[in-house]
N, C-alpha and C positions, 0 to 999 in steps of 0.2 A: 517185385521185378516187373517191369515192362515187357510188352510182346515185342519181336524183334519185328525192324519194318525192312519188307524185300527189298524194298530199296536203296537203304542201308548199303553200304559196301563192306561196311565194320563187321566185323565174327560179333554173333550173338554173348552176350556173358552169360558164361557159366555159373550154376549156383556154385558153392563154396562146397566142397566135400568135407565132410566129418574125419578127421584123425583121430586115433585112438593113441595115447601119448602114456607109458607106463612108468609113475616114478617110483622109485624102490630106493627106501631111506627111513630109519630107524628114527630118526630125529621129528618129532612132531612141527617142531617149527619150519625148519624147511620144507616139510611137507603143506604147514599152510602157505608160504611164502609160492610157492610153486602152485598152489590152487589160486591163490590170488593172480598170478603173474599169466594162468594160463587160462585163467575165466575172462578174462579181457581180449580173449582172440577166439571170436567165432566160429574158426574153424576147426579150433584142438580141443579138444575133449581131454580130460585129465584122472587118471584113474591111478589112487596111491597100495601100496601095497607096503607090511613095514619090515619084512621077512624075505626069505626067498622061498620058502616054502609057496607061502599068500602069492606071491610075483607068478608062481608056477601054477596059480589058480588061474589067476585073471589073464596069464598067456591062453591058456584051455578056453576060458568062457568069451573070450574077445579075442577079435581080428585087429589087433594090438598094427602099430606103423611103426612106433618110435618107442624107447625104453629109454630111460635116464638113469644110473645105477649108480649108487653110491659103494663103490667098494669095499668099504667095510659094515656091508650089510649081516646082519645075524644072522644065523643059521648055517650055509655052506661059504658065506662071502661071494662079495659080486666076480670076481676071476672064475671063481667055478660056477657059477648063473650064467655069466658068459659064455662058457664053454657049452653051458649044457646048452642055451640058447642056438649056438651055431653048428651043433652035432646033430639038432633036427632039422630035415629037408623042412618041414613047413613053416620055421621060423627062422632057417640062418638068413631070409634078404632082409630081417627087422634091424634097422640102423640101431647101435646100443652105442650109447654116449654116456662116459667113464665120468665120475664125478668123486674128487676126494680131497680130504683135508691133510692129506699125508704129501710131502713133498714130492712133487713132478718126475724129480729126474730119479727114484726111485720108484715108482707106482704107475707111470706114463708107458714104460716099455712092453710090462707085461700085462697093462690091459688091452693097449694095441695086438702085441702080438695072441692073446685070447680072440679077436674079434672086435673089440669095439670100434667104432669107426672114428669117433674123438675122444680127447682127456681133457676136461676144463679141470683144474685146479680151484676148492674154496679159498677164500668166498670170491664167489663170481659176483656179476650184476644178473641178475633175474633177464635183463634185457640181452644179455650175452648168452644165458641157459635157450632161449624162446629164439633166439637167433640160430643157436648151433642146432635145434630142433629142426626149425623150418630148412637151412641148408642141408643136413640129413637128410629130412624127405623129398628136396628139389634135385636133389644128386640122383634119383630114382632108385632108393632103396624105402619107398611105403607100399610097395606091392601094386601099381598101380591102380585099376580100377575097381579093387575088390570090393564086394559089399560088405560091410561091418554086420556084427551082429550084438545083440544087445546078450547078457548071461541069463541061463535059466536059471539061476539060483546065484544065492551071494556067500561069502567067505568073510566070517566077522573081521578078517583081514584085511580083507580088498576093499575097501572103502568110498563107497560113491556118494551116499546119501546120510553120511554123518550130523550128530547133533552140532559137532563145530562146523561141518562144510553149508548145512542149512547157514549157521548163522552168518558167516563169510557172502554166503550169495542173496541173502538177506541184504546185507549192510552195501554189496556191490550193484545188488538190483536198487536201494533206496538211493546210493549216487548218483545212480545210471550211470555208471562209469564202464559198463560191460553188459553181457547176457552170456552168463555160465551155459553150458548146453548140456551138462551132468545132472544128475538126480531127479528125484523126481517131486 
């Protein structure tokens, strides 16, 4: 980035701030489908969990923006992650955005009325998930300017630096189709 010139009348650019984006989905593929989709946007960071147990880790270790829930996650199901998500003061402004392969006009109602703030229906486009993201956090529910913190410890659940996620940002670093800002 360039120094801004006093001269300029334009506002300086901002760097890009880091989002912490939590997807919670039992299914491995859409989990990589969602690493790929979201390692090509430099600003979201992408962090999977495949439980709601693990999702209840990486809420704790990260200052989390956005949640994507599959509602028929294992363990308590995403309606009750939901819930519990919006019954704490320090996560109910996190946008949860509802995602299921179960018909809409059954499943749509009661995760809005849980809290989610949208319902996409599978199969979506990848470019529809990463859109309903970024409109979530431009509606001003990513906490505004808080600083992220990285976890002291990991959750073989929580999933940053996977032998599949290396190899995903391997093959997306050899495109250069992207720059993942996950793992390490």
């Amino acid at each position: 980035m360039k120094a801004h010139d006093p001269h300029d009348s334009r506002p300086a650019a901002r760097p890009l701030r880091t989002r912490y984006v939590l997807a919670v989905d039992d299914e491995e593929d859409h989990l990589l489908a969602y690493e790929l989709a979201f390692g090509r946007a430099p600003d979201l960071c992408l962090i999977t969990a495949t439980n709601t147990r693990a999702a209840g880790v990486a809420l704790a270790e990260y200052s989390i923006d956005a949640v994507l829930l599959d509602l028929l996650v294992p363990e308590d199901g995403g309606i009750v992650l939901c819930r519990r998500i919006k019954a704490q003061a320090r996560l109910r402004h996190i946008p949860i955005i509802a995602l299921s392969a179960l018909p809409a006009d059954y499943y749509a109602a009661p995760a809005l009325a849980a809290g989610c703030a949208a319902f996409l229906q599978k199969p979506c486009s990848l470019a529809q998930i990463v859109a309903q993201v970024r409109s979530c956090l431009g509606a001003g529910g990513a906490g505004g300017g808080r600083e992220t913190r990285r976890p002291h410890r990991q959750d073989q659940d929580v999933r940053l630096n996977t032998p599949r996620f290396r190899t995903v940002r391997e093959t997306l670093t050899s495109l250069k189709t992207c720059s993942p800002r996950c793992g390490a």
